[in-house]
NUTINU-525279 format. One record per residue: x negated, y negated, z of N, C-alpha, C, CB in turn. Coordinates in steps of 0.1 Angstrom, whole numbers, plus 5000, padded with zeros to 4 digits. Atoms other than C-alpha are relative to their C-alpha. Glycine has a CB too. Example, Ala and Ser with C-alpha at 12.3 -4.5 7.8 and 13.67 -1.06 7.14 Angstrom:
% residues 2
499150125000487750455078499149885000501050005012
500950115000486350115071500849895008499649954986
***
This chain:
% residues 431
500450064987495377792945500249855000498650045004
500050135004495077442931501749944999499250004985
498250045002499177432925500450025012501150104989
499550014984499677542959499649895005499550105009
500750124989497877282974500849894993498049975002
499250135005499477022953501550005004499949994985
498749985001502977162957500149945017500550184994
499950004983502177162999499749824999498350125011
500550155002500676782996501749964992498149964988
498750075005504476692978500650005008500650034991
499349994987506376853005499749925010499950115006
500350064994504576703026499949845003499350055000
499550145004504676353013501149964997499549974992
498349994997508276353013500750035010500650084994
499649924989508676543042499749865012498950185002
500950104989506176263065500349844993498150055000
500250145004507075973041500149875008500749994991
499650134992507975733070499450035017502049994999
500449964987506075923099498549915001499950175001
501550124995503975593112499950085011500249805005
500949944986503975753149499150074999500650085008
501449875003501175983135499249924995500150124988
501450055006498575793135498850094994499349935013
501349905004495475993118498549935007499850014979
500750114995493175713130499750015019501049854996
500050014985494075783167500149915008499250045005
500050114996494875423172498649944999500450015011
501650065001491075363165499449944990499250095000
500450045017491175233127500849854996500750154987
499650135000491774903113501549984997499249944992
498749985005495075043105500750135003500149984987
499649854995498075323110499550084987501850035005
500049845017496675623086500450095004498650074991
499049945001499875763082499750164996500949924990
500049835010500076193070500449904983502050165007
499650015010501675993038499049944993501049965000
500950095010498475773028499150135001499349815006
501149915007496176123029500750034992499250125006
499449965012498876323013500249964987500650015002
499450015019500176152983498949944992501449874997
500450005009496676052971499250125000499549894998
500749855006495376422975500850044991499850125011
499249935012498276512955500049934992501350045000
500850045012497276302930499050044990499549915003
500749995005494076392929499950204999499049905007
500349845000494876802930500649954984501150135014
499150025011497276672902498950004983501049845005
501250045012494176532878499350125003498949855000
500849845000492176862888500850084993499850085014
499349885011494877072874500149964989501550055003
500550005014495076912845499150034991499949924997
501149975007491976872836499250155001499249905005
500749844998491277252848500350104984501050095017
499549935012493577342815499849924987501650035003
500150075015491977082793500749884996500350094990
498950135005494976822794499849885006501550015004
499850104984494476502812501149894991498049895008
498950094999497576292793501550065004500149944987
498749944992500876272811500950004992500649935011
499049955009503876432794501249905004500550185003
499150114992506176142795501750064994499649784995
498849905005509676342799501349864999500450175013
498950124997513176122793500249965013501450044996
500350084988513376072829499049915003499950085007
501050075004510075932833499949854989499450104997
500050145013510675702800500849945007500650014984
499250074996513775582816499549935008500950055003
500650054987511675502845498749814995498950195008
500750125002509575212823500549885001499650004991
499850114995511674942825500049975018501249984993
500150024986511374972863498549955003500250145008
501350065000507374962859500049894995499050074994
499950155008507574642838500449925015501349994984
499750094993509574462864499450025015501349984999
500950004987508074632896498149915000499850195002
501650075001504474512881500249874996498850064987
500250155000505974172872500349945018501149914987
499950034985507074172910498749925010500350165006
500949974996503974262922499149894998499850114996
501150075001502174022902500549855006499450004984
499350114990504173722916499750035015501750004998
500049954982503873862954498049904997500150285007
501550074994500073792942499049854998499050104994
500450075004499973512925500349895009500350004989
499850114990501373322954498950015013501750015006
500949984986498773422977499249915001499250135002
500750115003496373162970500549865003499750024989
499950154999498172862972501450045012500449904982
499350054988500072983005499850025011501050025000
499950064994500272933037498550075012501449975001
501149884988497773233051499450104990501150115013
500949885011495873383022499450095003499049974992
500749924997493873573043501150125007498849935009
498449894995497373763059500450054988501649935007
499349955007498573773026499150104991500849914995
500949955010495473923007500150175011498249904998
500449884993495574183035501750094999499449965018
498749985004499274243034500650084983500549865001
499750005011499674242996499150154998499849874993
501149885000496974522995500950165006498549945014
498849875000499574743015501050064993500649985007
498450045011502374622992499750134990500149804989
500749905017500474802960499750125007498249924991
499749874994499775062980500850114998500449975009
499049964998502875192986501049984995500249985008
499150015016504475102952499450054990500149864995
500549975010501975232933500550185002498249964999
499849904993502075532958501550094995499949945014
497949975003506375572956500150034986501249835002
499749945015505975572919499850134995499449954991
500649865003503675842916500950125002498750025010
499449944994505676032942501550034991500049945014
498949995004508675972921499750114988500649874996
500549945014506776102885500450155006498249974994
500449905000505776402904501450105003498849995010
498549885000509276532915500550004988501649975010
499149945016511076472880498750114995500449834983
500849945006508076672871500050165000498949945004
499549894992508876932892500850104995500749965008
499549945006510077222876501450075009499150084996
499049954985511877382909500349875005499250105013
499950164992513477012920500650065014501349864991
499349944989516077172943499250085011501050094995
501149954991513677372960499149895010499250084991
500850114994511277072966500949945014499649884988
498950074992514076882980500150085013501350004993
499049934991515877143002498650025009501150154994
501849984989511777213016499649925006498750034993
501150124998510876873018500949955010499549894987
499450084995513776753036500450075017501249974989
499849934989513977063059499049975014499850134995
500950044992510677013070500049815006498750044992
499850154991511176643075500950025014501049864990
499649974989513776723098499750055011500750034998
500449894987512276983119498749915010499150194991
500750025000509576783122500949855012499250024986
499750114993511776463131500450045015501049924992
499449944989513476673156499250015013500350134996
500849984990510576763174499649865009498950094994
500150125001509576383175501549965014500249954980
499150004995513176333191500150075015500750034991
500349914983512576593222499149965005499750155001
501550054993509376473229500549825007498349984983
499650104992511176083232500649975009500249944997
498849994992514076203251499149985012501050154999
500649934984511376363278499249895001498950175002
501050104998509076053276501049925008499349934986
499050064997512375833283499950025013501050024994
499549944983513576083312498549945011500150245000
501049994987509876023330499549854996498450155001
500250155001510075633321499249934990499549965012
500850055013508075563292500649974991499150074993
498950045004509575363269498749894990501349935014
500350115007508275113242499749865004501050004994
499850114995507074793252499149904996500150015013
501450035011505174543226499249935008500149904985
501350074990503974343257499150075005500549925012
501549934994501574583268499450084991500250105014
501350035011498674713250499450215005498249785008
500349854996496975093257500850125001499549995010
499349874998498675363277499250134995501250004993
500649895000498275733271500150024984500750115011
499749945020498175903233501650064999498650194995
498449974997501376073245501349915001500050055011
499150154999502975733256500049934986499249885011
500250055014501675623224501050074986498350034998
499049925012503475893199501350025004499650154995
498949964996506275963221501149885003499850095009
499150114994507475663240501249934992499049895003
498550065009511275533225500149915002501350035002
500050134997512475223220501550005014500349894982
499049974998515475133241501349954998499850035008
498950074999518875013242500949955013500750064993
499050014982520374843278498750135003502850085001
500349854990520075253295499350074992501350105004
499549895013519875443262498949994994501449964989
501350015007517075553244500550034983498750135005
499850005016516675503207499450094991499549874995
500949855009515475833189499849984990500650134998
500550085016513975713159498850134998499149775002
501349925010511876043153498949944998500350034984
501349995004508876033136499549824997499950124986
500050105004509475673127500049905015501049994990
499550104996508475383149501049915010500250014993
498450095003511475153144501150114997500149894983
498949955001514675323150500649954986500849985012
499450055010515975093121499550114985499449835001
500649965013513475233097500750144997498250015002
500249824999513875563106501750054997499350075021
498449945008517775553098500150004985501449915005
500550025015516875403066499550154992498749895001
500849885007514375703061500950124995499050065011
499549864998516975983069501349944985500750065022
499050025012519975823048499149984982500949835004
500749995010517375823018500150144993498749965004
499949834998516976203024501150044997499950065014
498649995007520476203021500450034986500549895001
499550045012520776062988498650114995500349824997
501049945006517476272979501250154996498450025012
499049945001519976552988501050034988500549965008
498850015010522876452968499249984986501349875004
500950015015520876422936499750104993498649945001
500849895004518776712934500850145004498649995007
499649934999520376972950501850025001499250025007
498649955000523877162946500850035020499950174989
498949994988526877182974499650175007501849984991
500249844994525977492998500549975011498550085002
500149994980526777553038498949945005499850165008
500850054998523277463038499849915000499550024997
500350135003522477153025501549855007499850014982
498950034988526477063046499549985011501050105002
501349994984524177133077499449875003498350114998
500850114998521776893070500949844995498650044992
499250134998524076623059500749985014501250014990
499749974981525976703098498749965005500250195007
501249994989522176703111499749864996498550114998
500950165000521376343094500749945006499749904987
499150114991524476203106500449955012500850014998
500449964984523676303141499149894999499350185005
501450064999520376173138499949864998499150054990
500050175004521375843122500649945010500949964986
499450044987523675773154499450015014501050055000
500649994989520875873178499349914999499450115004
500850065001519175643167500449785008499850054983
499150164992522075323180499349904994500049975020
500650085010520775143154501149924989499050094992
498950045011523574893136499750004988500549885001
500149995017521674853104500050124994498749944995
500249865007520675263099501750035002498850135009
498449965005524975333106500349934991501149995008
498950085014525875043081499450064993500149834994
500849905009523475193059500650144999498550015007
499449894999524775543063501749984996499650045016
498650035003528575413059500149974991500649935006
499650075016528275223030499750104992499149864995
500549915012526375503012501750095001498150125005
498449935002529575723016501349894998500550115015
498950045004531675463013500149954982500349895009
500550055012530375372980500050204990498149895004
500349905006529875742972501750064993499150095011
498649945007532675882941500150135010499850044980
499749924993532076232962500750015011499350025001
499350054985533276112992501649984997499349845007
498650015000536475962979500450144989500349844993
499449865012537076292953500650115014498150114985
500149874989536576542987501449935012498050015009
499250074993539076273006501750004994499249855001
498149995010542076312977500250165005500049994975
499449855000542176682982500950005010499150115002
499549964991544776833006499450055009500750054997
500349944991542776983025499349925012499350094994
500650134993540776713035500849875008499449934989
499150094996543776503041500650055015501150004988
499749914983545376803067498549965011500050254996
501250044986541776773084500349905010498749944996
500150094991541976423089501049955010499649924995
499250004990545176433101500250055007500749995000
499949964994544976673121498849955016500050114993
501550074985541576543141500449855003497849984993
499350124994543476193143501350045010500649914988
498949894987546376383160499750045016500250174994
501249924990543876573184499749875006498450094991
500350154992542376223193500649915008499849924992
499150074995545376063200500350085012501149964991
499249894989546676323223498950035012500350174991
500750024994543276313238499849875006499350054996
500650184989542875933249501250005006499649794991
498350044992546875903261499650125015502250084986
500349884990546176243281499449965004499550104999
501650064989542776103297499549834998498150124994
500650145005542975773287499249955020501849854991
500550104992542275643328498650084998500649965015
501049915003539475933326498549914992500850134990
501050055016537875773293499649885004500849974985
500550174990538075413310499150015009501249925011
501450014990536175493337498750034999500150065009
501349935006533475693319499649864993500350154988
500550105009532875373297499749885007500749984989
500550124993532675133323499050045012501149935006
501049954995530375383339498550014994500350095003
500750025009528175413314499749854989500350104995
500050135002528575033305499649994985499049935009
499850005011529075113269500849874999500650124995
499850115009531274833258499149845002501749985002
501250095000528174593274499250044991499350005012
500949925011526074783253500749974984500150185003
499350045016528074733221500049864996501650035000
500150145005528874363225498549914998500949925009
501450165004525074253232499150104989498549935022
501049965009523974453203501349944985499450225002
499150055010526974293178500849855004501250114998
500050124998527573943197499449924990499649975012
500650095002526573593185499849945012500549944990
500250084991526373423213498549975004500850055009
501450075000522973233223499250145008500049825010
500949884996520073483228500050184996500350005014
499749875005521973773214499150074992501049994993
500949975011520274023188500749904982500150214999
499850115014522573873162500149924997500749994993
500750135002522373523168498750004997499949935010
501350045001518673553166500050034982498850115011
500249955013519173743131500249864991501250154997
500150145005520773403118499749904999500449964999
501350145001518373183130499450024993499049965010
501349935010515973393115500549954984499850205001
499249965016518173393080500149815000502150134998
500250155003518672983085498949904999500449965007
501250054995514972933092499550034984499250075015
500749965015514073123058500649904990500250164994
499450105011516472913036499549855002501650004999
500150115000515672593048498349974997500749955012
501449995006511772693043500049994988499450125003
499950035019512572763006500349854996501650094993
499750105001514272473009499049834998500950025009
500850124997511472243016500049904988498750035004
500350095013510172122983500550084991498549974996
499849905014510072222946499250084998500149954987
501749944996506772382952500550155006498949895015
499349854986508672642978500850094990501549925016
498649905006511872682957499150134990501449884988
500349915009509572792930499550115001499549964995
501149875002506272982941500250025015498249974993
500349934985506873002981499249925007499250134999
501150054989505172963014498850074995500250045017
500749905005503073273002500150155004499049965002
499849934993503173593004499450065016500150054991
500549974985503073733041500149905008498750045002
500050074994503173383056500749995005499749944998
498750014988506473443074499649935016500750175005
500750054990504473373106499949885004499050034999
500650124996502973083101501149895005499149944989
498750074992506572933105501050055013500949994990
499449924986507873163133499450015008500450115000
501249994982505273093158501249985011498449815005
499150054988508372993177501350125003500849844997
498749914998510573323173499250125005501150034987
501149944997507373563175498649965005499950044991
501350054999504473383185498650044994499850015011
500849935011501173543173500150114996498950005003
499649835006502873863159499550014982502350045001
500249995019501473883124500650054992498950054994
499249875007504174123116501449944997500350155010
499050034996506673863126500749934983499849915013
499050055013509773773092500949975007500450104989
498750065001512773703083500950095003500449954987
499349884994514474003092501349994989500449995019
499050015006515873983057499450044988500649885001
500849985010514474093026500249894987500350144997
499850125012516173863003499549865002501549984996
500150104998515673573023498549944999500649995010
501250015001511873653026499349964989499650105004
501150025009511273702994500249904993499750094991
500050175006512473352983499449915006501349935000
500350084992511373203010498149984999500850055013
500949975004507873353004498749984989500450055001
500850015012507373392968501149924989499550174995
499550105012510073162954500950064990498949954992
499350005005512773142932500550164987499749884998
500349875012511473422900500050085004499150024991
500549824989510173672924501950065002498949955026
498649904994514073712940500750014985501349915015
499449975012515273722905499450124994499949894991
500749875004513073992897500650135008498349985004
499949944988513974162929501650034999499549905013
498849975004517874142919500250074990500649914998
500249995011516774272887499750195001498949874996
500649854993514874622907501450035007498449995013
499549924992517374642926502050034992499849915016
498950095008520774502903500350124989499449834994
499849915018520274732866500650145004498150044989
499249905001521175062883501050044999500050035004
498150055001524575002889500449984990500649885007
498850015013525474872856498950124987500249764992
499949885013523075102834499450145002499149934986
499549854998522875422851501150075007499050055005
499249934997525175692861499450035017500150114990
499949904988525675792900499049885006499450204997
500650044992523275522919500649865008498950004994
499550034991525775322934500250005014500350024997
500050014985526175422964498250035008501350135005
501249964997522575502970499649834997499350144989
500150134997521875132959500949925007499949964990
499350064982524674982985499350005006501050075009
500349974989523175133008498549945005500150135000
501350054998519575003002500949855003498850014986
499250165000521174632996500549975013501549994990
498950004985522974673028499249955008500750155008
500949984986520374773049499049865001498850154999
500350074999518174493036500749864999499450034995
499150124994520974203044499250015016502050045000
500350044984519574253086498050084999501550125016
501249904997516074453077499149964986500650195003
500949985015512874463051499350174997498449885003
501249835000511574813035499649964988500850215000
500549995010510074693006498050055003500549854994
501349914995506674813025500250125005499349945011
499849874994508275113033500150104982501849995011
500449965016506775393006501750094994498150145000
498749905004510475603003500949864993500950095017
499150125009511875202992499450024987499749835005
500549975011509375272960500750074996499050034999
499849845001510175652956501349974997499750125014
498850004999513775632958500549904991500350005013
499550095011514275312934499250074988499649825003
500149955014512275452908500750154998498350014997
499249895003514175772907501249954994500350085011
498550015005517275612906499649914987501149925013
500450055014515875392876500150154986498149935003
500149905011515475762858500950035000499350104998
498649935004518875852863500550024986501049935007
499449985011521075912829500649885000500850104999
499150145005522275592811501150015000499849954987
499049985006525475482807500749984989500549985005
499950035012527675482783499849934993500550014997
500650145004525975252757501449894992498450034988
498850075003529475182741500949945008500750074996
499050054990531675132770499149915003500650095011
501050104992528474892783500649874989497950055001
499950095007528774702751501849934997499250054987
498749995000532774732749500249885012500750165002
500150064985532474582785499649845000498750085007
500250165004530674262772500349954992499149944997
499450025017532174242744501749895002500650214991
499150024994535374202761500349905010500250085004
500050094993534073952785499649844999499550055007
500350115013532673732760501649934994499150104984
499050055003536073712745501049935007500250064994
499250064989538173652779499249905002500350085014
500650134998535573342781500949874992498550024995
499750085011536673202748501549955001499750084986
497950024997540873222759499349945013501550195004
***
């Protein structure tokens, strides 16, 4: 009974890992309590019950897992930097509250990571956990369409509303509603699903099935009309060896030329047709004021934001080193957010220099940097994070934990060819 309930609390915490619209709180608590902050420390604590029910309480640290220590080392020297700047910056009392989330949801992600390599049935978990996320996001998605259709809509200047307005209401775009599921931020929430993805490609094998749901994220990731969750989503396959292996075949080749063929033959045929539909629906307005620069734009604002953080670092030597502090983004953006306490850099790298100073983003290159050269296969799964955080932050998001420490346990690479590699670059120095 005890394994069931733990096994349900994993699904579940994988399944809901990014579902903020669910408040548990009812809007009534000093904070959102997410399904993922009960779940993943009941499955913790079902986790120490079972143990200790059979007498064991130390953890079997399997090669995965080991691999996974150099990740703790630098996530806990992260961590301790994020805290050591809190004190001498600019809003200690934001950042003590902030930083509190941080650990959270890093301690949290780890756990969450142990417990799947742990996992005897991984593929199963997966294919369960990811099903139900979906079904779940889906429903999330019908509910904002109908909120949309009867005018409810997202709007941070106003305050109350209904509970319904509250879970359902979308963000929007121009006309266009932004289906961001269970999440929020449409941004996040593409983030979330391309995670799922790569949860996907990891654990489980090639079926019709798990094809489906790759089709269903990629849907999802575009309902969402979110530029950072498609770059995010693109880069991971463009980065992915699968992608280009499935793209050499012939078969794959006839496809694409065949549906480029099809295409062409369709816009010449209906091209005035197509024109008029798009200047009815005021799509290419829609496109340029979500990928312009021009003054007021979304992406002008993104490079103020990104010029405002560097030249903050920039101040002193005090900055370069230890930061404004952590969480104090604010106290310098009263003029882009006003009293939003939530308000950044809308950049993750820029934040965390700008924040906690020089070591921290070296640390931070360091979490995010080693997979790529010393494990197998997390390339494109790291792109894709990297990407996303060039216009966005998820280092408070608990699937940013979960999903870097996994890919930390991946399989090393070759330790010869690594050393062959420097070996070789040492000596092209010396010529």
């Amino acid at each position: 009974m005890l394994r069931k309930l733990q096994y349900i609390c994993l699904v579940g915490s994988i399944g809901l890992v990014g579902a903020d619209r669910i408040d548990l709180f009812a809007g009534h608590g000093p904070f959102v309590l997410t399904p993922f902050l009960v779940l993943a420390p009941l499955l913790l604590l079902c986790s120490l019950l079972s143990n200790g029910s059979r007498g064991i309480f130390r953890l079997t640290i399997t090669p995965p897992v080991r691999r996974q220590i150099p990740f703790l080392a630098a996530s806990i020297l992260f961590l301790l930097l994020s805290f050591i700047s809190i004190p001498f910056g600019l809003d200690p009392e934001r950042g003590l509250v902030a930083f509190s989330g941080l650990l959270l949801v890093a301690v949290l992600g780890y756990c969450i990571s142990v417990q799947i390599l742990r996992e005897s049935e991984q593929e199963k978990l997966i294919v369960q956990s990811v099903t139900f996320a979906l079904i779940v996001y889906v429903i999330f998605c019908i509910g904002e369409y109908i909120a949309w259709a009867h005018g409810d809509f997202l709007d941070p200047s106003q305050r109350g509303g209904s509970w319904v307005e509250s879970i359902f209401a979308p963000g929007t775009l121009s006309w266009a509603p932004r289906l961001g599921g269970f999440t929020l931020d449409s941004n996040r929430s593409g983030f979330v699903l391309v995670m799922f993805l790569a949860l996907i490609d990891r654990f489980v094998v090639q079926t019709r099935y798990t094809q489906f749901l790759r089709y269903a994220i990629a849907l999802l990731v575009l309902l969402t009309l979110s530029r950072s969750a498609m770059l995010c989503w693109f880069v991971y396959y463009l980065f992915s060896r699968t992608t280009w292996t499935r793209l050499a075949s012939r078969r794959a080749v006839a496809w694409l030329a065949a549906i480029a063929i099809v295409c062409s033959l369709v816009c010449v045929a209906y091209q005035k047709k197509i024109n008029d539909l798009v200047e009815a629906w005021e799509i290419a307005d829609l496109v340029s004021a979500r990928m312009s620069m021009d003054p007021g734009s979304s992406g002008e604002s993104h490079i103020l934001l990104i010029r405002r953080g560097v030249n903050t670092w920039l101040t002193s030597t005090q900055t370069m080193v230890a930061g404004i502090g952590f969480a104090a983004a604010p106290k310098v953006l009263g003029d882009f957010f006003g009293d939003d306490k939530h308000g950044n850099f809308h950049c993750l790298y820029v934040t965390v220099l700008a924040e906690l100073g020089l070591p921290a983003f070296v640390v931070l290159m360091i979490l995010l940097g080693y997979p790529i050269i010393g494990r197998k296969g997390t390339a494109s799964c790291i792109a894709a994070i990297m990407i996303f955080n060039v216009s966005y932050q998820s280092n408070l998001e608990p699937l940013f934990w979960v999903i870097l420490a996994l890919l930390w346990s991946f399989e090393p690479r070759d330790g010869h060819k690594l050393r062959s590699l420097a070996l070789a670059s040492v000596v092209a120095s010396h010529h």
